[in-house]
C-alpha positions as CSV (number, residue, x, y, z in Angstrom):
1,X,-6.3,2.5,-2.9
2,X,-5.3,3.2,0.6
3,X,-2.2,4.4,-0.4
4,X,-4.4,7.3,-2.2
5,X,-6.7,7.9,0.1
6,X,-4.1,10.1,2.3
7,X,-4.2,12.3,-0.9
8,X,-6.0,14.8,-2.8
9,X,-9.5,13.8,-4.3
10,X,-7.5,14.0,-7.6
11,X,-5.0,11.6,-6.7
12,X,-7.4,9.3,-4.9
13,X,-9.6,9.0,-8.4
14,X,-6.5,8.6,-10.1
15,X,-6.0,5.4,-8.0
16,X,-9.1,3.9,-8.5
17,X,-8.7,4.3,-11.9
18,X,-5.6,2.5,-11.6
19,X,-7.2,-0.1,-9.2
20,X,-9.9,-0.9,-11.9
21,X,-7.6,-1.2,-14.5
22,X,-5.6,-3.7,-12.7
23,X,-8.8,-5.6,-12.1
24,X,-9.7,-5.5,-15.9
25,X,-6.4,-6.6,-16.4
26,X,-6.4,-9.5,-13.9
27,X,-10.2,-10.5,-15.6
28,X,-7.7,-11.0,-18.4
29,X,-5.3,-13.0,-17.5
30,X,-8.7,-15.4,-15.9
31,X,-10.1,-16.0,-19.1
32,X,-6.6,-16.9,-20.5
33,X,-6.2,-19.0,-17.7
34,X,-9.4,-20.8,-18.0
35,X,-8.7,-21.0,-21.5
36,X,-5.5,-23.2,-21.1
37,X,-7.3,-25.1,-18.7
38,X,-5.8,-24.1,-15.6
39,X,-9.4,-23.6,-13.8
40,X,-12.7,-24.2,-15.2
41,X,-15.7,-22.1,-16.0
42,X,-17.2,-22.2,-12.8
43,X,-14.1,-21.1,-11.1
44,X,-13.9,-18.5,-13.6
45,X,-17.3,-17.2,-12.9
46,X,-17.2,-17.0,-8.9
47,X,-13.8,-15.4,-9.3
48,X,-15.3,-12.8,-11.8
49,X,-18.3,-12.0,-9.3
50,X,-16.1,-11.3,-6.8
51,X,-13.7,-9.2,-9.0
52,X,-17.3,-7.0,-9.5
53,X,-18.4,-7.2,-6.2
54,X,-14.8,-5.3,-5.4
């Protein structure tokens, strides 16, 4: 994001869109993570919050 906000208002919504997709994608790879066990549910949930809060 801070990379694109030097830019155009084009290319700085562009990066956000990017930047929300990485966090969808990270949300992802959480679940599967908690799903093998590697943190819990409540792990999980305060790392989600603060993926929305972002």
């Amino acid at each position: 994001m801070a990379e694109g906000s030097s830019r155009t208002d084009k290319s700085f919504s562009d990066f956000i869109d990017i930047a929300l997709g990485s966090s969808f994608e990270l949300e992802t790879q959480l679940i599967i993570a908690c799903n093998r066990n590697y943190i819990n549910k409540e792990q999980l949930a305060k790392i989600e919050i603060k993926i929305q809060e972002f």
